[in-house]
Structures are given as C-alpha cells and as structure tokens.
N, C-alpha and C positions, 0 to 999 in steps of 0.2 A: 904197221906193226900189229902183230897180233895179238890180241890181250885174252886170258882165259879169265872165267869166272865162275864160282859153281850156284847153279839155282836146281829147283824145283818147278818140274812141268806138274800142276794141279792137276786134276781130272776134268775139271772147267776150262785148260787150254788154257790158263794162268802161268807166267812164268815168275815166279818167286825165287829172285839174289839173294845170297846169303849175307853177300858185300853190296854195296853201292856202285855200279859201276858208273866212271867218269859220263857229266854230262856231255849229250852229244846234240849235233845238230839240230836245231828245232824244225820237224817238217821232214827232213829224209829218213826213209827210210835204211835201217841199216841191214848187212847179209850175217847171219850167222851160223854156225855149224852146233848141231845138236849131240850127243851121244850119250843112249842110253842106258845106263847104269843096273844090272841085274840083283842089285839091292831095295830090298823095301823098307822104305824109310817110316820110323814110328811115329804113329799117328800122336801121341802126345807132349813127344819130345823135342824142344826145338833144339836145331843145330848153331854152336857158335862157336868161336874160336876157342873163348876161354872152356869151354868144356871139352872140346877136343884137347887141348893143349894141357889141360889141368896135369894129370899123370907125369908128364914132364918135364913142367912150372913146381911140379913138389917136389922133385925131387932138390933143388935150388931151395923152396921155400922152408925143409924140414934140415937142413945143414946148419950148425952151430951157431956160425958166424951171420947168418940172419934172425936165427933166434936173439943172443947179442945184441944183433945192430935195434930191433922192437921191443926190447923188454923194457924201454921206458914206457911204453905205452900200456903193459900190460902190469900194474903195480901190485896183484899178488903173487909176482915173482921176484 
C-alpha cells in the first residue's frame, strides 16, 4: 500500500516529515517517489496542521453554541 507523506528536502539533502511516518524496518532500505513542489516555503515559518487548519477550525470555534458550551471557563462573561 502506498502511503503519502509531506516533508521537506533541506539544502543539506535533509529530508524533514511534517508527520511521523510509521516505523519501518530496521536495516532496509525503503524506495520512495519524490516530487517537487514549485513553492518556496518560508524560511521562518513552520508548517503544521493546526495552522493550516486554523481558518476552518474557526469557523466551528467562533459559532454561539461553543461560545456556550466555554463560558464557564471564561468568568468575566
């Protein structure tokens, strides 16, 4: 089965997962398929789910019924 994953080839020939990918055999060598992305990724930002995801996690998070469900938590409301 083929499993994708997204990293970052460094300039050192570094390859940096964004994810973990599952351990693999210790000792073999495994084949992978590269492809290069014609974005440049900024140099001081790191990438992660919750940042990608935020924009569409707020929209959920700024909705009545979860204001509601936390305003114990927030007691000058």
């Amino acid at each position: 089965m083929l499993q994708t994953y997204e990293a970052v080839l460094q300039p050192d020939g570094h390859l940096e997962f964004f994810d973990t990918p599952p351990p693999q055999a210790a000792g073999k060598p495994r084949r992978v398929l590269v492809t290069f992305i014609d974005e440049v990724m900024p140099a001081n930002t790191a990438l992660c789910g919750a940042t990608l995801s935020e924009p569409t996690l707020a929209q959920d998070w700024l909705r009545d019924e979860e204001e509601a469900a936390w305003a114990h938590l927030q007691p000058g409301k």
